[in-house]
C-alpha positions in Angstrom: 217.7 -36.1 173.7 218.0 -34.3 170.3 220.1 -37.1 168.8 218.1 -39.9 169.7 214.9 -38.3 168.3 217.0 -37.3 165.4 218.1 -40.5 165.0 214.7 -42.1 165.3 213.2 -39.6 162.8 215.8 -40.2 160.1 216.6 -43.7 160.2 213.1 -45.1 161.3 210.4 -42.6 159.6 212.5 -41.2 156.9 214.0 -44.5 155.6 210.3 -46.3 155.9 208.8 -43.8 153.7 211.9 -44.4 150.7 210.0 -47.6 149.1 206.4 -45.0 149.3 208.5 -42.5 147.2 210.3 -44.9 144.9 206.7 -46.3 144.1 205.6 -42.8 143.8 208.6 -41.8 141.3 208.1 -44.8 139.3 204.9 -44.6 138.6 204.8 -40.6 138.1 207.3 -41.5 135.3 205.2 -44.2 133.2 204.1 -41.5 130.8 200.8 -43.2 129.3 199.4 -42.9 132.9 201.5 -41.0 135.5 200.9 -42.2 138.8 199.8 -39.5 141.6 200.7 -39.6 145.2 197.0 -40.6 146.4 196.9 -43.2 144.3 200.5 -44.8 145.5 199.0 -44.3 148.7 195.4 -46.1 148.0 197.1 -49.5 149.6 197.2 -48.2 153.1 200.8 -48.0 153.3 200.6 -45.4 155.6 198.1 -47.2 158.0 200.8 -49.8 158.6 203.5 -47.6 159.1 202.0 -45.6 161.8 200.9 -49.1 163.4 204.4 -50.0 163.6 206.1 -46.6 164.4 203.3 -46.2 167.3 203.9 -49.9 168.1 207.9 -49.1 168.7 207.1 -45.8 170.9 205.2 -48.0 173.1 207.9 -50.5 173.8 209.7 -47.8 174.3 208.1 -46.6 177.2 207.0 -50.1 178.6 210.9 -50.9 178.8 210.8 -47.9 181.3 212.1 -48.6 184.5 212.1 -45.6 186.1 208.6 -43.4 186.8 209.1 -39.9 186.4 206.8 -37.9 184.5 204.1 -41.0 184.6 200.8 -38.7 183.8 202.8 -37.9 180.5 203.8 -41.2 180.0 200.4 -42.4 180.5 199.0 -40.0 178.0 201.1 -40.6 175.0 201.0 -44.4 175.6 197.4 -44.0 175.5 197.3 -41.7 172.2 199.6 -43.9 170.7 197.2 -47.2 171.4 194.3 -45.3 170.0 196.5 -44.4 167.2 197.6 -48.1 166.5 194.0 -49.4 166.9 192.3 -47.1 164.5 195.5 -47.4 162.0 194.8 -51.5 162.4 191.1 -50.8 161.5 191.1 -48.7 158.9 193.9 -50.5 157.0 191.3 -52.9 157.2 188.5 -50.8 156.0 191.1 -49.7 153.0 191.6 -52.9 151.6 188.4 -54.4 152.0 186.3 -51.3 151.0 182.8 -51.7 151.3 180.2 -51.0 148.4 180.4 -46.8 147.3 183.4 -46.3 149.5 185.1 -42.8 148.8 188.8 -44.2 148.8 189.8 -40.7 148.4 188.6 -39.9 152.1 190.7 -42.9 153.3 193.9 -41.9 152.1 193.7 -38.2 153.1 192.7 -39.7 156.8 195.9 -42.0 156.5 198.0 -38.5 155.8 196.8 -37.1 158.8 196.6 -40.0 161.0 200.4 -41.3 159.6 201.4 -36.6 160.7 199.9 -37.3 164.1 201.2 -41.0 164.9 204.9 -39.8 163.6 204.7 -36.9 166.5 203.2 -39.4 169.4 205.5 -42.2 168.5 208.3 -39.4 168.5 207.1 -37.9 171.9 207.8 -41.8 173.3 210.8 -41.6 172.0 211.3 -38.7 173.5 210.2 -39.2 176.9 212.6 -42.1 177.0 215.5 -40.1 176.8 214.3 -37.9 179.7 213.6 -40.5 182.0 217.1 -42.4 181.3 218.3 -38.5 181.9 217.0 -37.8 185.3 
């Protein structure tokens, strides 16, 4: 189990986030107006890449043949869908801000949101490897 997640931590979520931190380095180095992380992040970047990490867990465990451990299975599909849906909407909301819109607020959020959807999309992952186990 430890080298699939491993494997699904560093060659889905690690290698995603490269062209985030490339932006990131390229713009911190423009030194007439360095770039900060918040603003790299002010396109919803990390809105989209939960959607599709949480979209990936949840093919996981549809592909599921076997039904052990279904309550659990049921719950992190179900965190993962709320995770995708609000992702979808607020990616929205990001780059269509409405009138006085704190942009700020909107990419902290997408921190949190992409922390949280990395750890459900990892648990289907996860739980995958425990059914094909048993």
């Amino acid at each position: 189990m430890i080298a699939k997640v491993l494997r699904w931590l560093f060659f889905t979520v690690f290698l995603s986030l490269i062209p985030i931190g490339v932006s990131y380095l390229v713009g911190a180095a423009n030194t007439v107006s360095p770039l900060t992380l918040n603003a790299t992040l002010e396109h919803g970047d990390l809105y989209l890449l939960c959607c599709a990490f949480c979209a990936t867990g949840l093919g996981e465990l549809i592909g599921l043949g076997k039904r052990r451990f279904e309550g659990v299975q049921i719950f992190v599909a179900g965190v993962a869908i709320t995770h995708l849906v609000t992702c979808l909407i607020l990616y929205v909301v990001i780059k269509n801000p409405p009138a006085n819109t704190d942009i700020q607020y909107f990419v902290n959020l997408s921190k949190i949101l992409f922390a949280s959807g990395v750890l459900t999309s990892t648990a289907c992952v996860a739980i995958t490897e425990v059914q094909d186990a048993g």
